[in-house]
N, C-alpha and C positions, 0 to 999 in steps of 0.2 A: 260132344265133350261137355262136361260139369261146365259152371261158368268160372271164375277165378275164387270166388268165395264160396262155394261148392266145395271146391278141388285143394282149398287151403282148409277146410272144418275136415275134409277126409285126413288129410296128413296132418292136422293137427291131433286129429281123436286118438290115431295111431301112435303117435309119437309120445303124446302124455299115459295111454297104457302102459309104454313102454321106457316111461320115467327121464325123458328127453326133451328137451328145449326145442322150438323150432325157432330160428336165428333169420332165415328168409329162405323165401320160397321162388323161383325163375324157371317159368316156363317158356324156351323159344320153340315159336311154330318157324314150321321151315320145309327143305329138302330133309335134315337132321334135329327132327323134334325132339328138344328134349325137356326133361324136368329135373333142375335141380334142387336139389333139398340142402340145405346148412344146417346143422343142427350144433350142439352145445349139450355138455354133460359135465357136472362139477367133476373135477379131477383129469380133464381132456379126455376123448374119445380115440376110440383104438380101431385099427383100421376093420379088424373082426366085429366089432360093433355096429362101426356102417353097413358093414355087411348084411348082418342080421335086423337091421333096419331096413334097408335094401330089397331085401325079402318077405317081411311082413308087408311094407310099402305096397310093392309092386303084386301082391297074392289081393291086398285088399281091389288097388288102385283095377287089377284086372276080374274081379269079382263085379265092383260096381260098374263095369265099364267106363272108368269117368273119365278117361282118353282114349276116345272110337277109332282113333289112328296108330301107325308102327310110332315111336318113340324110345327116348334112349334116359335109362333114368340115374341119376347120380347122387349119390348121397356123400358127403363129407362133412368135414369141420369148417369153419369160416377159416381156417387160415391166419394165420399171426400177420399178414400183412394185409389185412383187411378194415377198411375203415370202420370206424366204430360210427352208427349211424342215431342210435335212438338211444334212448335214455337206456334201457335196458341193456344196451350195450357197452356202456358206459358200469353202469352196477355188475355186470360180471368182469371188469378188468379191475376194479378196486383195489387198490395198493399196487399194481402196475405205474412202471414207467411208461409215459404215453410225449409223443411229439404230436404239438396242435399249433393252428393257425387259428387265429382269433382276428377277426373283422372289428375294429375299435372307431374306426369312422369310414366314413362312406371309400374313401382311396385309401385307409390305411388300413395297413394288418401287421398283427405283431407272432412270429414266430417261436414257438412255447416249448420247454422241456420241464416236465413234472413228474411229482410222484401223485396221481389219482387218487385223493385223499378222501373226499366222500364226492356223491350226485345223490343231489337231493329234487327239489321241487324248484330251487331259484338256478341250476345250472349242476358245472362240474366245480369241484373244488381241488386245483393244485398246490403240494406244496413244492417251490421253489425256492431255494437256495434261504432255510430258513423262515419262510413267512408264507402264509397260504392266502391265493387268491380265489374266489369266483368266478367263475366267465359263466354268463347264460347260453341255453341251448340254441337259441339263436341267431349268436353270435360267432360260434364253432362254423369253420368253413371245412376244417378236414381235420382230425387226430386218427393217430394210427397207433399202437401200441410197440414199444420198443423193447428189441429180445436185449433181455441181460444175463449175459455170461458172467 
């Protein structure tokens, strides 16, 4: 098998041909090896599109050989209930309502609902109830993005 940064330049190369975000990449070795792929596409992704990622994927991924084992491969979206981890992640929920945990001192955290107003270079910025704050990135212990009906 490729090594980990091998096997992530392979589905990355594929995935920007094919005008797609890689969001993260989880490969479990096991009894049921698999590789999952997360991707992101402005306007959300439609289950026919994994598909067809899916398939260029695994046509490459079994050309290069770059898993010499049976494996099970998966392509989806990250999912609305999935933490937002990196900044990136953070700049594609923009103008999203998000619920965050914010670390303020070493035993305190304060529990946060906002509207994701900009992420720049010093953090995220929400607005709350009228007034916008900052919290740096390394201060966030968990946000998740909140569906609004």
């Amino acid at each position: 098998m490729q090594n980990m940064d091998e096997l992530k330049q392979t589905v990355l190369s594929v995935l920007e041909s094919m005008g797609v975000e890689l969001v993260e990449l989880q490969f479990n070795r096991g009894k049921r090896s698999s590789l999952r792929v997360f991707v992101w596409e402005e306007g959300g992704i439609s289950l026919e599109r994994c598909t067809e990622i899916s398939r260029q994927l695994s046509d490459i991924l079994d050309r290069k050989d770059a898993i010499n084992h049976h494996y099970f491969l998966e392509v989806s979206s990250p999912g609305v209930d999935r933490p937002l981890k990196t900044r990136r992640d953070f700049e594609r929920q923009a103008g999203r309502q998000i619920r965050a945990t914010i670390r303020i001192a070493e035993d305190k955290e304060l529990r946060l609902i906002g509207r994701l107003s900009q992420v720049d270079e010093k953090g995220i910025h929400l607005e709350m109830e009228g007034h916008s704050e900052c919290f740096p990135f390394e201060q966030i212990v968990i946000a998740k993005v909140m569906v609004e009906i």
